[in-house]
N, C-alpha and C positions, 0 to 999 in steps of 0.2 A: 504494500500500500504506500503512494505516492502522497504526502505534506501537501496540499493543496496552498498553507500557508510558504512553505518552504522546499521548494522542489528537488532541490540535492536533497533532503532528507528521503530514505526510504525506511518503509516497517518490515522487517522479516522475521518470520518462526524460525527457529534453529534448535534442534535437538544435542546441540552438542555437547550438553552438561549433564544430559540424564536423557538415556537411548526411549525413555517411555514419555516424556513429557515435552511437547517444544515448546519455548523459553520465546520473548518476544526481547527483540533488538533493535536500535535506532544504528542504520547506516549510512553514513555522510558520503553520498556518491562521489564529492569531487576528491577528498583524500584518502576513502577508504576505512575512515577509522569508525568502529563497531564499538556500542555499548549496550550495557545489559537494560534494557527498561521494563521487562514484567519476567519474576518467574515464575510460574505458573503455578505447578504445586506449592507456592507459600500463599500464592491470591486463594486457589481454592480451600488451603487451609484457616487461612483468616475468616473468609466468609462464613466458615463452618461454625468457627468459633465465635463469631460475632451471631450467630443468631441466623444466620440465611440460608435456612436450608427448603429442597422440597416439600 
C-alpha cells in the first residue's frame, strides 16, 4: 500500500521475524531503508487483553 500523503513511503507485510505471523513495515522507496510499524501478534494480543474480543 502506497502513502497517498507521501509516495516514497510504501506499506509491506513481511514474515521475517516469525515464519506464522506477517509483521507490517514502513518502506522508504527512495533509500531503501525499512522499519518495523505493527507487529502483529503483540496488536492481537493487546486487543485480547484490552477487552476486544469476538
Amino acid at each position: 500500500m502506497v502513502s497517498r500523503k507521501d509516495p516514497d513511503l510504501l506499506m509491506v507485510g513481511l514474515n521475517n521475524r516469525d515464519k506464522a505471523w506477517h509483521d507490517l513495515y514502513s518502506l522508504k522507496i527512495s533509500t531503501g531503508e525499512m522499519k518495523s510499524y505493527m507487529k502483529i501478534p503483540t496488536v492481537l494480543q493487546d486487543m485480547t487483553s484490552t477487552g476486544m474480543k469476538n
